[in-house]
C-alpha positions, -999 to +999 in steps of 0.1 A: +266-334+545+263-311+510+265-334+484+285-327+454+261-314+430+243-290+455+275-274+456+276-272+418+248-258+414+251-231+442+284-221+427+266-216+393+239-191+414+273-179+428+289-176+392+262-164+374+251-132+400+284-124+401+285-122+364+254-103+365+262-079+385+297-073+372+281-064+340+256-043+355+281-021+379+306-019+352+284+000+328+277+022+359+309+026+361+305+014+401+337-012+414+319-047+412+328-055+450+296-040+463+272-059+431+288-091+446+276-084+480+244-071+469+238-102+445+250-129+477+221-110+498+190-111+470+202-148+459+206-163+495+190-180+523+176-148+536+162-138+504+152-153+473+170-186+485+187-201+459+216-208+472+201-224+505+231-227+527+263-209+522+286-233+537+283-254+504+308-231+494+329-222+523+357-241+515+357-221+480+356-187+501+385-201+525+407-208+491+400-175+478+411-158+510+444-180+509+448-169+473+440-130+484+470-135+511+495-154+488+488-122+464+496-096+486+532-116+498+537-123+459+534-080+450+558-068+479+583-053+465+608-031+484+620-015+454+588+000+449+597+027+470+636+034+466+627+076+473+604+086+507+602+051+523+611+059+555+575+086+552+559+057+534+565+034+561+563+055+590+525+067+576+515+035+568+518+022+607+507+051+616+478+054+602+464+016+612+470+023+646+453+055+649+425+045+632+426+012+657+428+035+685+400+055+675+379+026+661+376+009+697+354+037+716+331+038+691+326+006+686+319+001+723+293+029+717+274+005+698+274-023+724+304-043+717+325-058+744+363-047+744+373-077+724+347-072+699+356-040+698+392-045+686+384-069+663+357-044+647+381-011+645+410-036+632+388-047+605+380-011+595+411-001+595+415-017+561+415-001+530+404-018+496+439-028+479+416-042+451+392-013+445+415+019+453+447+001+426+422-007+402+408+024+400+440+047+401+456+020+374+427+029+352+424+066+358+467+066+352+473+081+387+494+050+404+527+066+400+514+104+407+528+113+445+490+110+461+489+075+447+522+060+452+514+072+487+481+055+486+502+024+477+525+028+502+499+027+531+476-003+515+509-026+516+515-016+552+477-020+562+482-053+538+509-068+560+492-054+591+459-078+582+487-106+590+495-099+621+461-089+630+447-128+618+474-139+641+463-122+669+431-132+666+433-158+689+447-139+717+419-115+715+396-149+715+415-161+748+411-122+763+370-126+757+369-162+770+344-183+768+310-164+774+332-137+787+310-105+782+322-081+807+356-052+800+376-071+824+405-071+805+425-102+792+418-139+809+447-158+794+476-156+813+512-143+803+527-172+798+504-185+775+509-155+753+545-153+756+539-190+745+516-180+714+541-156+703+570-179+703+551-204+687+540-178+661+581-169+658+593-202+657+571-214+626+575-187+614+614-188+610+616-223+598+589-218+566+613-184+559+642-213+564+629-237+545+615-213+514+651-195+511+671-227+510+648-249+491+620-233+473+643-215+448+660-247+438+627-266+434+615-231+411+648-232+391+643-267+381+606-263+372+613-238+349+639-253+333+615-275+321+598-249+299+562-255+312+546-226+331+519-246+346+544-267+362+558-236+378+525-221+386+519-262+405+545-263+422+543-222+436+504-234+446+514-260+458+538-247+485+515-218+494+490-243+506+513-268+521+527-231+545+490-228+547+486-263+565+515-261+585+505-229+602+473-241+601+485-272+623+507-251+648+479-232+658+487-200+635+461-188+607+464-203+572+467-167+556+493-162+575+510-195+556+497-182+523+514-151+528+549-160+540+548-178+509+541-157+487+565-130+500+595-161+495+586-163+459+586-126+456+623-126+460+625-151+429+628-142+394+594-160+386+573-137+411+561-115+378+550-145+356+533-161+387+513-135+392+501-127+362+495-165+360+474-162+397+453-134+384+425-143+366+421-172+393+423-148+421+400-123+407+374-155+406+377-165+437+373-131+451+341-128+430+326-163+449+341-146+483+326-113+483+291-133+475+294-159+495+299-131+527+265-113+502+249-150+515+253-147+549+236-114+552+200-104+566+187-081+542+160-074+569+183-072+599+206-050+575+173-026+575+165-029+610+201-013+615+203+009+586+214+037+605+239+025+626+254+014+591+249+045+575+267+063+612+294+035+613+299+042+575+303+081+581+326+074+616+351+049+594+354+071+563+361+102+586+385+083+616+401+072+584+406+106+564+419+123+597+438+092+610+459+087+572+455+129+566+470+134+601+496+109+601+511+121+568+516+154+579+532+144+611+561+131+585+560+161+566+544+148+534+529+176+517+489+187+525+476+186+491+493+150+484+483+139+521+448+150+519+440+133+486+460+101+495+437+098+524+402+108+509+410+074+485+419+049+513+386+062+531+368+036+529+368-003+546+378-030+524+382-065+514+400-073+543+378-057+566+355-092+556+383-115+566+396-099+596+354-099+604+351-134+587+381-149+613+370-128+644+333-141+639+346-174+639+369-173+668+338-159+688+347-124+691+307-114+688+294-132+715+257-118+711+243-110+682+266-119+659+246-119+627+234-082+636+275-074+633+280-090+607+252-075+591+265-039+601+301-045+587+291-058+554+267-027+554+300-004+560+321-021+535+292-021+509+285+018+511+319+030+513+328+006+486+296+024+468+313+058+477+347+051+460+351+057+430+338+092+430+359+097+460+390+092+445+379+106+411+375+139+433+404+132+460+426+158+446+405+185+444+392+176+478+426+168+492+436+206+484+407+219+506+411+196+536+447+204+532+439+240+542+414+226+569+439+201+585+474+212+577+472+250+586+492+245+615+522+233+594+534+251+564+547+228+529+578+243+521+601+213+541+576+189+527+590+157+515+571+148+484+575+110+475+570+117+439+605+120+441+606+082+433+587+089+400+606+113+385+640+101+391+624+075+362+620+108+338+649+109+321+653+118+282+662+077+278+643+061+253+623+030+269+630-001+245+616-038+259+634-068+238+611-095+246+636-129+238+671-134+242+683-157+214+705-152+187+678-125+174+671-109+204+713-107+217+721-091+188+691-065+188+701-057+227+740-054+210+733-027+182+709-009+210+739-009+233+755+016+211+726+039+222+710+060+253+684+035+249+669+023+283+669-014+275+650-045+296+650-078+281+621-101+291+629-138+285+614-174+294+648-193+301+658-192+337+694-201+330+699-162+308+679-148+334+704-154+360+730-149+337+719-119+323+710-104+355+742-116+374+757-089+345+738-062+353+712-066+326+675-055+334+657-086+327+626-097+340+614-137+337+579-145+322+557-151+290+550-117+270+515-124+271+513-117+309+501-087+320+519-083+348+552-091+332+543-068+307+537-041+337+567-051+359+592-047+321+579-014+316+554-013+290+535+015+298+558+037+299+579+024+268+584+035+235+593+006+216+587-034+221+612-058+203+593-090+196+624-113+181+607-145+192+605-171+166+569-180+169+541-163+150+510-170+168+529-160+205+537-127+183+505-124+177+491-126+209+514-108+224+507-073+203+472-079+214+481-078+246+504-050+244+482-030+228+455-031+257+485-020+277+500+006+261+481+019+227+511+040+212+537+021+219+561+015+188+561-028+182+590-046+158+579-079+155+599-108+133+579-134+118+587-162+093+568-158+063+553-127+044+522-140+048+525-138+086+535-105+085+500-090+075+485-107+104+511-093+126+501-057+115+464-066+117+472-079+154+493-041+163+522-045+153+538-009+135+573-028+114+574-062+113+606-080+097+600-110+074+628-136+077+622-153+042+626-112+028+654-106+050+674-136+045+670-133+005+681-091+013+709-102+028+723-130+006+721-105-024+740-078-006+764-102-001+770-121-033+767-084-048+797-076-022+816-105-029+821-104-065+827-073-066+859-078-050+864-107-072+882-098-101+866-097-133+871-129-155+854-131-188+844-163-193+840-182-227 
């Protein structure tokens, strides 16, 4: 049994490479998934062997793959797409299951059993989610047409990882124990017909139970006017779904995400997931080098080529199979082609859907030897990335003519659509508070073409608000993603009318990473306050002690003189 401090100080080796190499991949401008991999090989048992044994932190890794799941139910939004989504969709499925289809024969080339083989090509059917938004966030490109596509196909190969850990199993019971031969399946019909109703069944009493009663319980946590008691009590139901379709048999992502896709629908989803951030990009840290520890480095070089030919295979079964599927629903070549040179490569997920198949005995022989090879893929086409997509549209516009020559562009449906129907000649204003301050702000801007969203921290306006038609968004200013989810990028002006100065303060900080040329009002209390506001980004800020004495004098001055004039003696 690993006692508690050996798993202290293995997470601290875990921590502190991961740290390392963060540092050292960000000034190379390289995404840090493949430093964590790198930095769990060097620092493990295999290597320099500090961290001795990897499953002192396996229960850390299972966390962070539950917290990975509950993310990906927490961001789907199906008004992301309100232009194209039929294309989007239609792609997105597509896509997976051509670059399934194509997966399985040549991973059977290699040696694997059919099984094996499915789990493999499902696993590399995944994109990076993490990497590829990351990267097209930074570089601005997330709304252009070849990124919202991109988008569009990670959240369907996103909710296609679900079903694929859930079918795990059946592809267990089809290899059987020892089972090594292409047979075929060895569990019988009615013990998958069983499985599936199983699956169905749990599966609509947690969607029951999280509509009828998760809200309420949400509602009444906010109330209170803590945040960490909302962030408890979302945690806490992802991993109680997580149990529960642990104990029926069912994966405990799958629990994770059913839960977060219940919260999505709630007014809180923004603020808890700007809250679940910083501790999912930790875990996913100790994850990636915790799967870094369980690799070979010398069986990695004994099979350096196949990983370097499996790396090639994926990247180009996934370029034609994403490429090809997109212009079978008409999406324009240049878009298609650069949409599908960024999701080229295997991802996060690949690991888990490896991780779970590895553990439900899917590589019956040398297992360490695939495991070895997959990490190898994922690490060089993670390597590959960045440049990839920073040269995806130039590239996309030659493979267009390559792959697309058969079908002109001129009926092309182009799902920037979606994008510029957000274009308009309205001025963007955010009013972050909705008290007397803020109400009467959102009033006088009402007079306007202003655009307005409000973003407020009491759940009872929210609902009200909303219930009127109001764009209003729930959360603490200082989040990140409530900031993103109200608009600020794209605004022109931020109202801060909230009455506290050091929340002003932080949030123009955090703003101003956001958006650098936005226009921020802020209010504070004192004049002295209002220098540290302007030192902190704010552009105007409004002194109440100034204002109030402004306005007392404008109306005393108004007042008497409608008075008439008395001399007095």
């Amino acid at each position: 049994m690993t006692s508690p401090d050996t798993v202290m100080v293995d997470l601290l080796y875990v921590l502190a490479a991961a740290a390392g190499v963060s540092l050292v991949f960000g000034r190379l401008r390289l995404a840090p998934i493949p430093g964590y991999l790198i930095a769990g090989a060097v620092f493990g048992p295999n290597a320099f062997g500090l961290v001795q044994d990897s499953a002192s932190i396996d229960g850390i890794s299972h966390v962070a793959i539950i917290l990975l799941m509950f993310g990906i139910g927490l961001h789907l939004d199906r008004t992301e797409f309100r232009t194209g989504v039929k294309q989007i969709i239609g792609v997105g499925v597509l896509s997976t299951l051509v670059s399934i289809g194509l997966g399985i024969p040549v991973a059977m080339a290699f040696g694997l059993h059919a099984p094996g083989a499915v789990a493999v090509s499902s696993a590399m059917a995944m994109s990076s989610t993490a990497v590829v938004l990351r990267i097209l966030q930074q570089r601005r490109e997330l709304r252009l047409a070849p990124g919202r596509l991109a988008f569009g196909i990670l959240l369907m190969q996103d909710l296609a990882v679900v079903a694929i850990i859930a079918f795990m199993p059946v592809l267990a019971a089809w290899a059987g124990p020892g089972d090594e031969d292409l047979a075929g399946p060895s569990v019988g019909l009615g013990s998958m017909i069983g499985a599936a109703l199983t699956m169905v069944g749990a599966i609509g009493l947690l969607i029951a139970l999280g509509m009828t009663l998760l809200p309420r319980v949400l509602h009444e946590a906010a109330r209170d006017g803590s945040s960490e008691l909302l962030l408890v009590c979302s945690a806490a139901f992802a991993l109680a779904a997580a149990v529960v379709t642990g104990w029926l048999g069912l994966s405990p992502e799958l629990g994770a995400f059913l839960a977060g896709f219940l919260l999505a629908g709630t007014p809180f989803r923004h603020q808890l997931s700007g809250q679940i951030g910083p501790m999912r990009d930790l875990f996913m840290a100790v994850f990636f080098t915790a799967v870094g520890l369980s690799l070979d480095i010398s069986i990695a070089l004994e099979v350096w080529w196949v990983i370097l030919v499996g790396a090639a295979a994926v990247m180009a079964i996934k370029i034609i199979s994403i490429g090809g599927s997109a212009w079978m629903f008409k999406i324009r070549p240049t878009i298609a082609g650069a949409a599908a040179i960024s999701l080229a490569q295997a991802g996060e997920f690949s690991l888990v859907v490896a991780g779970v198949a590895e553990a439900e005995g899917l590589f019956v022989e040398e297992a360490a030897k695939v495991q070895a090879v997959i990490v190898g893929i994922v690490f060089v086409s993670l390597l590959l990335t960045p440049n990839m997509i920073a040269g995806a549209n130039p590239m996309g516009a030659k493979l267009a003519g390559l792959l697309f020559r058969l079908k002109g562009s001129s009926n092309a449906v182009d799902p920037e659509n979606a994008a510029q129907d957000e274009q308009d000649d309205r001025r963007r204003v955010i009013v972050v508070g909705y008290g007397p301050v803020g109400r009467a702000v959102t009033h006088r801007l009402d007079q306007t073409d202003c655009d307005i969203t409000i973003i407020e921290m009491n759940p009872e306006t929210v609902r009200r608000q909303a219930g009127l038609g109001r764009k209003i968004v729930y959360g603490d200013v200082t989040n990140t993603d409530v900031l993103e989810s109200a608009g600020a990028r794209r605004a022109h002006a931020i109202i801060l009318t909230m009455p506290d100065d050091d929340a002003t303060f932080r949030a123009c900080r955090v703003i101003r990473t956001i958006n650098g040329s936005v226009f921020i009002a802020a209010r504070t209390n004192f004049l002295s306050k209002a220098f540290l506001a302007r030192e902190h980004g704010a552009d105007h800020v409004t002194v109440e002690e100034l204002a109030t004495a402004e306005h007392m004098a404008s109306q005393v001055l108004e007042a008497i003189q409608k008075r008439p004039y008395e001399r007095r003696a």
